[in-house]
C-alpha positions in Angstrom: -53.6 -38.2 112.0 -50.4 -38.6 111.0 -47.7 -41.9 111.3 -44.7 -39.5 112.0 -44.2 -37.3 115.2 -41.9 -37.0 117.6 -43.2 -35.1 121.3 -40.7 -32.9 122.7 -42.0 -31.0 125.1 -42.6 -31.4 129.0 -45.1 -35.0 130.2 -45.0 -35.1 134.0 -46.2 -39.0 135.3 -48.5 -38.1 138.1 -49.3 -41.9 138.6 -49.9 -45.2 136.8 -53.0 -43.6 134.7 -52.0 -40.3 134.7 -49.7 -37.6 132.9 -49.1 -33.7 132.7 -48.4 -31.4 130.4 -47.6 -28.8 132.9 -49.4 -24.6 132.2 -46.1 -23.8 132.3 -44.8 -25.5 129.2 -46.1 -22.2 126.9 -47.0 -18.8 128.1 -50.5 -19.0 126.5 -51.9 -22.3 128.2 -54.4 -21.1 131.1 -54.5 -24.8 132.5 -52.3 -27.9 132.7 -53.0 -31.0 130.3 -54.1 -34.5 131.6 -53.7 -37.4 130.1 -55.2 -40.7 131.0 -52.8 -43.5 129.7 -50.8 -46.3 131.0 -46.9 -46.0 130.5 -47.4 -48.4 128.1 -49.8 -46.6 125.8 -47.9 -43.2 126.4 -44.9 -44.3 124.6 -47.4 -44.8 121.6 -48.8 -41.3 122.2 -45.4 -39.7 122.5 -45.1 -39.7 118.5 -49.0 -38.4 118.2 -49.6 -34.9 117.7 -52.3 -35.3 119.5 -49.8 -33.8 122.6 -49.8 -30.6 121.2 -53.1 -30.3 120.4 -54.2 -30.8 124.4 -51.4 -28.0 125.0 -53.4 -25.7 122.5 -56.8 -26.5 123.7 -55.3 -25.4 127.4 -55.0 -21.6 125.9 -59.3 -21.3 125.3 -61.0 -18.5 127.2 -62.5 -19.6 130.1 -61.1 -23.1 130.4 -61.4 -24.6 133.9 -59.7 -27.8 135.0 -57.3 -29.2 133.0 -57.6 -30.3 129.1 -58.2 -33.8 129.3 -57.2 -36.5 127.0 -58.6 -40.1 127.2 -56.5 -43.4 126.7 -57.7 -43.3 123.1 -56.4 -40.0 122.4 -55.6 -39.0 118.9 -55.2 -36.6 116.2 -58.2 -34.8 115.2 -59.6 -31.2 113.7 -58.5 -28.8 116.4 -59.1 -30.7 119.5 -57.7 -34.1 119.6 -60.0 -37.4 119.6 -60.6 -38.1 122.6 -60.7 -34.6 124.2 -62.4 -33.4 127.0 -62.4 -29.7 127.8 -64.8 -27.4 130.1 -65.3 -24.1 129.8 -67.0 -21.7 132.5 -69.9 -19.9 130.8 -70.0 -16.8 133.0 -66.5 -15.9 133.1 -66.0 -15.9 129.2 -65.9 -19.7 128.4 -66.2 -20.6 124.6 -67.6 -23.1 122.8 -65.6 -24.7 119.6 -66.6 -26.5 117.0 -63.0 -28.3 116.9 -64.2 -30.2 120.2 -67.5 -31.6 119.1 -65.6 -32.4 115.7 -67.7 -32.3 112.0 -69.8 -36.0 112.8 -71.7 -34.4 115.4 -73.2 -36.9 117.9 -71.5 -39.7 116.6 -72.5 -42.1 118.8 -72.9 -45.9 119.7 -76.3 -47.8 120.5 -76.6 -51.6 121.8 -79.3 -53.7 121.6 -79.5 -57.0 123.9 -81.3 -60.3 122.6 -82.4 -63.8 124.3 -80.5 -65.7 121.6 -77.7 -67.6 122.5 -74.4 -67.4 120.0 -74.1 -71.0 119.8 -77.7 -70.9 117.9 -77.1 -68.2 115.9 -73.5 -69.1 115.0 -74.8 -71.8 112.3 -76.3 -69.5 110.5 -73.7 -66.4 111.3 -73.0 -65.6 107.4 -76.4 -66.0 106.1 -77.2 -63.3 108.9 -74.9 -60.7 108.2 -75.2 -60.9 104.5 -79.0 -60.3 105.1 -78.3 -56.7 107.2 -75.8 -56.3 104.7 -78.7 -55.9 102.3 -81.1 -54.3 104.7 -78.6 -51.6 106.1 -78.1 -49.1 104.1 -73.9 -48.0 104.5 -71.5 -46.4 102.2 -70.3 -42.5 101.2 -73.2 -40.2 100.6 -75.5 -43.7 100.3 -78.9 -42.8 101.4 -81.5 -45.2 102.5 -85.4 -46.0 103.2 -86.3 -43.4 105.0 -86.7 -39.9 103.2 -88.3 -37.1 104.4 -89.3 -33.3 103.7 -87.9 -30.8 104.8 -90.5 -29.7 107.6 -89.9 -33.4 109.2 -86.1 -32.6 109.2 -87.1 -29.5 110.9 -88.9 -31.6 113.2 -86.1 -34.5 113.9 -83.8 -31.7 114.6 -86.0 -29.9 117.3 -87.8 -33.1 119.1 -84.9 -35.9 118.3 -86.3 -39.6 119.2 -89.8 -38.5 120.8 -90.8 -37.0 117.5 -90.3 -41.0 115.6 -92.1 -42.3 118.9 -94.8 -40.4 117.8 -94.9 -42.2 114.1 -94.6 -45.3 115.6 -90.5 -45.9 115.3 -89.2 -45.5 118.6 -90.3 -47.4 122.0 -90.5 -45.6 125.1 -88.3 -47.5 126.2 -85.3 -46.8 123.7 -86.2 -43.2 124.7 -85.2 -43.4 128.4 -82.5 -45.9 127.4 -81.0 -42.9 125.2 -78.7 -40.1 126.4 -80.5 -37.0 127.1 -83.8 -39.3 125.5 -82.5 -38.7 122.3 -82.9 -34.9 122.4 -81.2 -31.9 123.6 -83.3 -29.0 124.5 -82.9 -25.6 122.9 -82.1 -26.9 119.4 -82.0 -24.3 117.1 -83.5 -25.8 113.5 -84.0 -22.5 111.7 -79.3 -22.2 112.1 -79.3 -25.5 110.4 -78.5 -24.2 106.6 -80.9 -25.4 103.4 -77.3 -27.1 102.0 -77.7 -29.2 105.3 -81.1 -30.1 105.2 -80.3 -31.2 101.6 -77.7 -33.5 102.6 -79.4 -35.3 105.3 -83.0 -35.6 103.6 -82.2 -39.5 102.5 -79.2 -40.3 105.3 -81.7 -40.5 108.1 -81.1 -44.5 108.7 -78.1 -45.0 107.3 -74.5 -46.1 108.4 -72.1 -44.0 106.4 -68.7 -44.6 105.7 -65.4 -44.8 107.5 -65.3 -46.1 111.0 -69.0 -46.7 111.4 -70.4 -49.8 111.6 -73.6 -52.7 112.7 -72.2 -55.2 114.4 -73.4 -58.5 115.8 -72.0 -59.8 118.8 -71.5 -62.1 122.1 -71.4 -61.4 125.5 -67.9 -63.2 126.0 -67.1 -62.6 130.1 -69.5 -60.6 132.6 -67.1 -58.3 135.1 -70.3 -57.3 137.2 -73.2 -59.8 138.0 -75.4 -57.7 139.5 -75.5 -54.9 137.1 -75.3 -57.2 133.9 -78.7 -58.7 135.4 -80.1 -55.3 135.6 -78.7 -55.1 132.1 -80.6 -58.0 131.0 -77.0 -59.6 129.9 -75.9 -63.0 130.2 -72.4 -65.0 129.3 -73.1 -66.4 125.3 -76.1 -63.9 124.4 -76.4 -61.9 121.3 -76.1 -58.3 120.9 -76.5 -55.8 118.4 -74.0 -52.7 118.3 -74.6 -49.7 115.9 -72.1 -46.7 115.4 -73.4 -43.8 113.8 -73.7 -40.2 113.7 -75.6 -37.0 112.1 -74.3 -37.7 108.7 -74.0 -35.1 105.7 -76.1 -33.1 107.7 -73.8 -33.0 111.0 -70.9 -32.4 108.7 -72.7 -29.6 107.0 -73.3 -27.9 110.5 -69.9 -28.3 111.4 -68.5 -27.0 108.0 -71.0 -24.1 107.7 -69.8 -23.1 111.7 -66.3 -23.2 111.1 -66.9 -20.8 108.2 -69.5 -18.2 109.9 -66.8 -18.4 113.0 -63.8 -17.8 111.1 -63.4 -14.1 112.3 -64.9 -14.4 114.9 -62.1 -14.8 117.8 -60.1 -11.2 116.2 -63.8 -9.7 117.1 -63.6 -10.8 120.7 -60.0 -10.0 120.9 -58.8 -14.3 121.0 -55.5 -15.2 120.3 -55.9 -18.5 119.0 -53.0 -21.3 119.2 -54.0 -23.0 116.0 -56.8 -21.5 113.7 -58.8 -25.1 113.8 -60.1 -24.2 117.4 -62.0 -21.3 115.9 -64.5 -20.6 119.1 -67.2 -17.9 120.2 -68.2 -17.2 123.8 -71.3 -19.5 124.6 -73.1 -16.7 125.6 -72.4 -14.4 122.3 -74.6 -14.6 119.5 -72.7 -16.7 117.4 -72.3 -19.0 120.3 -75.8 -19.5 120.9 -76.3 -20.1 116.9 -73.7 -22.8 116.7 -74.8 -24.4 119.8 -78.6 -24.3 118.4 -77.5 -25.9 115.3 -75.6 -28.2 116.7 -78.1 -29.9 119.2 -80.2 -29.7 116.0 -77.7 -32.2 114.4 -77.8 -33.9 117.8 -81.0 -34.7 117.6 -80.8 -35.6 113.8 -78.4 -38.6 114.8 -80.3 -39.6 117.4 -83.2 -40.0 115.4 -80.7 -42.0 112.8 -79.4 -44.5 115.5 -83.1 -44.7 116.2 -84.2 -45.9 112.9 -80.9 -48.2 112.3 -81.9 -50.2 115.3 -85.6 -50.5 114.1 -84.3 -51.9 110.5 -81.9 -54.3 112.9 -84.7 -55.2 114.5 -86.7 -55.8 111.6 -83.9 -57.9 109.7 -83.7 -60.1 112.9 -87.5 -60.3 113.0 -87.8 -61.4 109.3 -84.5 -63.8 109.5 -85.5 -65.7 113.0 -88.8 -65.3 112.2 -89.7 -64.0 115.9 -90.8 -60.8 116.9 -88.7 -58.1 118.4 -90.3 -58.8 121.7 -89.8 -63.0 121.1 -86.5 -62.1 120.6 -86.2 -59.4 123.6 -84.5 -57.1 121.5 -84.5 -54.3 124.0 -82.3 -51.4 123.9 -79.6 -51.2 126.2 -78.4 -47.5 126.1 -77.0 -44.9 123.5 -74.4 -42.8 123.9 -73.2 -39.4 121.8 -69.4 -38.6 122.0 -69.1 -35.9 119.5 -71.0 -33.3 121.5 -71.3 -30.0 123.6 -72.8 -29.7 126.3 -73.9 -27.3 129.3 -74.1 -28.7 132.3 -73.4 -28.1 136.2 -70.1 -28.8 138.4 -68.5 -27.7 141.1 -65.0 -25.4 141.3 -64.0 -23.8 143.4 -66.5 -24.5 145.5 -69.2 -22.8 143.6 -71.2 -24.3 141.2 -70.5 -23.6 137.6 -72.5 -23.4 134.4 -69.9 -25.2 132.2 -69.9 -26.0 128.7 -68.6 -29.7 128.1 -67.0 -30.5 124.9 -66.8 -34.5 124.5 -64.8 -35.4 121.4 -64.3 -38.6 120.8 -65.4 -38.9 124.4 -68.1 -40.6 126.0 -70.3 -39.5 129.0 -69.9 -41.5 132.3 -72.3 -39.8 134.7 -71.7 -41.6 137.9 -74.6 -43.1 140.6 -77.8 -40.9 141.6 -77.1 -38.0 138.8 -80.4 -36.9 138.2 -80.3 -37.1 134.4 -79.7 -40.6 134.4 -83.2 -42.9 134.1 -84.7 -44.1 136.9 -83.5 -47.5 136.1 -79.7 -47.1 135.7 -79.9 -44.4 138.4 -78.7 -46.0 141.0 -75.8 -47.9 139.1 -74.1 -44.8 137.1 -75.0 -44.3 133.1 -74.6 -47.4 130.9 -71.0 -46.4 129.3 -70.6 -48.6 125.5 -66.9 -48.4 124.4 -65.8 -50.2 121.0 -63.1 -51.9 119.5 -61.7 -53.1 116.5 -63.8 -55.3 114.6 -61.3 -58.5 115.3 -61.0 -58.1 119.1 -63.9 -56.9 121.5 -65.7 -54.0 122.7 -66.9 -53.5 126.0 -70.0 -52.3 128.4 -69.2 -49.8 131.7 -71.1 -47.8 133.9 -70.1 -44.1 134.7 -68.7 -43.3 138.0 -68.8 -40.8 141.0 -64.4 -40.3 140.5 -65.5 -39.6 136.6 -67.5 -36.9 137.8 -64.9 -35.7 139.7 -61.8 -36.4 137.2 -62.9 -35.6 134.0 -66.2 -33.8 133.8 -68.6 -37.3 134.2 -66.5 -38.1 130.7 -64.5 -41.1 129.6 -62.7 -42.9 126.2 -65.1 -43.9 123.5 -63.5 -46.4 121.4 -60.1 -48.1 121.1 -58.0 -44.8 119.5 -56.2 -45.0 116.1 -52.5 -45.8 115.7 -52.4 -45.7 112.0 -54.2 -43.5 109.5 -56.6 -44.4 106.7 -54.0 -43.8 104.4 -51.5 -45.7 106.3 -53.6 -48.9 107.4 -54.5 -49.1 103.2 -50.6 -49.5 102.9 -50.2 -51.9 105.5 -53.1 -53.9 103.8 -51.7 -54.3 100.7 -51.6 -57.8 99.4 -53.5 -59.1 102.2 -57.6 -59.8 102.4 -58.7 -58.8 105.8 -61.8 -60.3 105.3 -60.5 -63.6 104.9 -58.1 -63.0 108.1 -61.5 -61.7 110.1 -63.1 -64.9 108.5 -59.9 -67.1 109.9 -61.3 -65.7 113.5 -64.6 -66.9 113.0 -66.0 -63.1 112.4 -67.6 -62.4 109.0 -67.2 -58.9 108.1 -69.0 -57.3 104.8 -67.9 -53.8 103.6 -69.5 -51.6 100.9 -66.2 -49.1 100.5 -63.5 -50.7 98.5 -60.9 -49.6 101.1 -63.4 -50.4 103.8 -62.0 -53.2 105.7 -58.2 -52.1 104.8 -58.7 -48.8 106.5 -60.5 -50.1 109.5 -58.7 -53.5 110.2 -57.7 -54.4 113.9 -53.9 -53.2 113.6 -55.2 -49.9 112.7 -56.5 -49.3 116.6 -54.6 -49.4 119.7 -55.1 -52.8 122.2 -59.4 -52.1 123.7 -58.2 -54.0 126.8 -55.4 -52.0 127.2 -57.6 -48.8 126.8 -60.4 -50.0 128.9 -57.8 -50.8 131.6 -56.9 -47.2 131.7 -60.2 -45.9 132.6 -61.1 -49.1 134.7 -57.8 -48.2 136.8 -58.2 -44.6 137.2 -61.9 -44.9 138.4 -63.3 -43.3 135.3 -65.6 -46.3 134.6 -66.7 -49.4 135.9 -66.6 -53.0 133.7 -69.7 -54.8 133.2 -69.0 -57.1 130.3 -67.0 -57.5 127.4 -68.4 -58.5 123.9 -66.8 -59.7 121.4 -67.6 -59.7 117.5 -69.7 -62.1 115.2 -70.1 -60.5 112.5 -69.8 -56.9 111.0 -71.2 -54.8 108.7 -68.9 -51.7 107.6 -70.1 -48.3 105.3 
């Protein structure tokens, strides 16, 4: 991302949510662009490059729609963060590594409790120094768990159901987990040694950056009736945990950009910007990318899986109550680095699409048969985000999502500054003590940590959630704000 740009090319307002790029702006793009922002947040996004990167993902084979952008759009590797872009497998649609990104399944988990805030809230700091102990976080930092390669092998195929099996992972965090924590046709023999390597001790572990284990309250519930189905109530605890596949993701995503590099002359693709490097889905080298990366799917879900049991364990330990005392069920997971195929109608026909999410979460609306029996009814559990000084927020997928954006919405509160940038702007200030100030205790293992991911560095989460709120992408169930956070 960077602080400095200026859009000059063609944005269209369709209506108080929505804006175009029109197809007609270059000769290459086979689509328009959509962007899903307020006024207010567009003339934030106006000096993004993020713009140009929706135009370029509107020139891949096979794209149908529109290239989507979500309120929290910006910069990223080929495809902007919070992208959304279908492609119609039997008419020569690609996949792209550029719009599932190099954290593959990066993704957010939350766990509800039966403690009230006002209990915990005595003993807030004692709490998150413990997980800051008991979590392990930080660049290349492994953790507990380490495994051989064949178990790898075996994460990567089964996902979640192949910990259930060893005892750590509850039927019940499998249906509450996208997919149940593994996409089929994994492909674990196109996940490279270098890969395997990487990821044998990061199974359980934060990482760096903008990931995080943070302990919250259920500040205002939007939706009664579904927060009950929830098992949510006004001053509660919860538990949210954003992670993703790792080294090993990273690997995949490094090692594909590198088998794929000539690939697009070989199928005769004229590529707007070399970082959306692609391959048809149904090719050879589509198929292998896509095996390997639901492999690393299914490697992060397995991650998220055995964060929440060390969460769990912590709070066991520290209240001295079991998980179940403490009703520490899983609410849902969500991936929003991903690809995936899955079925729409256009044109009046149904469609085998492949649906890259980046930096987007899934929002399947009401009766979609993936969705669990018991969220069936009321659209997918949607978990969105924020900046550790403000709030994040709990939604439910829609039937207009399914119709609007490929059953996707945002997944977080978007950058406005850089890493590099929100250092700067840190200097001579100690964000821990201005978190502290707000009654949050935040703990960081990275020097730069807190700097890089403090609250000015993201745009306003109500703001964002407003967006898709408005435009009928999601619907609001409750917003949570922070306790406590621990950052990689």
């Amino acid at each position: 991302m960077t602080d400095t740009h200026e859009w000059h090319g063609p944005v269209e307002q369709i209506d108080a949510n929505r804006w175009r790029i029109p197809r007609g702006y270059r000769d290459d793009m086979r689509v328009d662009g959509i962007i899903f922002a307020s006024q207010r947040l567009m003339a934030d996004i106006r000096h993004d490059p993020a713009l140009e990167q929706v135009a370029n993902v509107a020139t891949l084979p096979g794209i149908v729609g529109a290239s989507l952008a979500m309120p929290d759009i910006h910069w990223g590797y080929g495809f902007c963060i919070g992208g959304v872009a279908a492609t119609d497998i039997d008419d020569g649609g690609v996949v792209s590594p550029g719009g599932v990104g190099y954290d593959i399944n990066c993704g957010v988990r939350l766990l509800r409790t039966s403690l009230a805030a006002d209990e915990v809230r005595p003993r807030l700091k004692e709490l998150i120094d413990q997980l800051f102990r008991d979590v392990p976080a930080g660049v290349g930092v492994g953790g507990p768990f380490v495994y051989d390669h064949d178990t790898l092998v075996e994460f990567c195929a089964r996902g979640t159901p192949a910990l259930a099996q060893r005892g750590l992972a509850r039927q019940a965090d499998l249906e509450a987990t996208e997919a149940g924590g593994c996409i089929p046709d994994a492909d674990p023999d196109a996940v490279s040694d270098v890969a395997y390597r990487r990821g044998r001790d990061q199974c359980g572990t934060l990482g760096s950056g903008n990931h995080f284990m943070e302990v919250q309250q259920v500040q205002t519930i939007f939706d009664p009736k579904a927060a009950d189905v929830l098992g949510l109530s006004e001053g509660t605890v919860t538990v949210m945990i954003h992670s993703g596949s790792r080294g090993l993701g990273y690997q995949v995503c490094d090692d594909a950009l590198r088998r794929l590099r000539n690939v697009p002359a070989k199928y005769g693709y004229t590529l707007s910007d070399r970082q959306l490097v692609c391959a048809p889905v149904d090719s050879p080298e589509g198929r292998e990318y896509l095996g390997a990366m639901r492999a690393a799917a299914n490697f992060a879900w397995c991650n998220r899986q055995l964060l929440a049991t060390q969460a769990r364990a912590t709070f066991e330990r520290f209240f001295d109550a079991s998980p179940e005392a403490l009703d520490m069920r899983q609410i849902y997971d969500v991936a929003h680095n991903v690809a995936k195929i899955e079925t729409y109608t256009v044109g009046g026909r149904q469609r085998r699409l492949c649906v890259h999410r980046k930096g987007a979460t899934r929002a399947f609306g009401p009766g979609h048969p993936e969705l669990p029996g018991m969220y069936r009814e009321m659209g997918q559990p949607v978990i969105i985000p924020g900046d550790m000084g403000t709030a994040s927020y709990l939604l439910l997928g829609t039937a207009a999502a399914m119709e609007q954006s490929w059953g996707s919405t945002c997944h977080g509160a978007g950058r406005v500054l850089s890493r590099k940038a929100a250092v700067r702007a840190a200097r001579g200030r100690r964000i821990d003590q201005e978190l502290r100030a707000k009654g949050i205790f935040a703990r960081a293992h990275g020097r730069a940590g807190l700097a890089e991911e403090q609250p000015d560095a993201y745009k306003d989460i109500d703001a964002v959630v407003g967006v898709v709120r408005d435009a009928g992408l999601s619907r609001v169930v409750a917003r949570l704000t922070p306790l406590g956070v621990v950052k990689g």
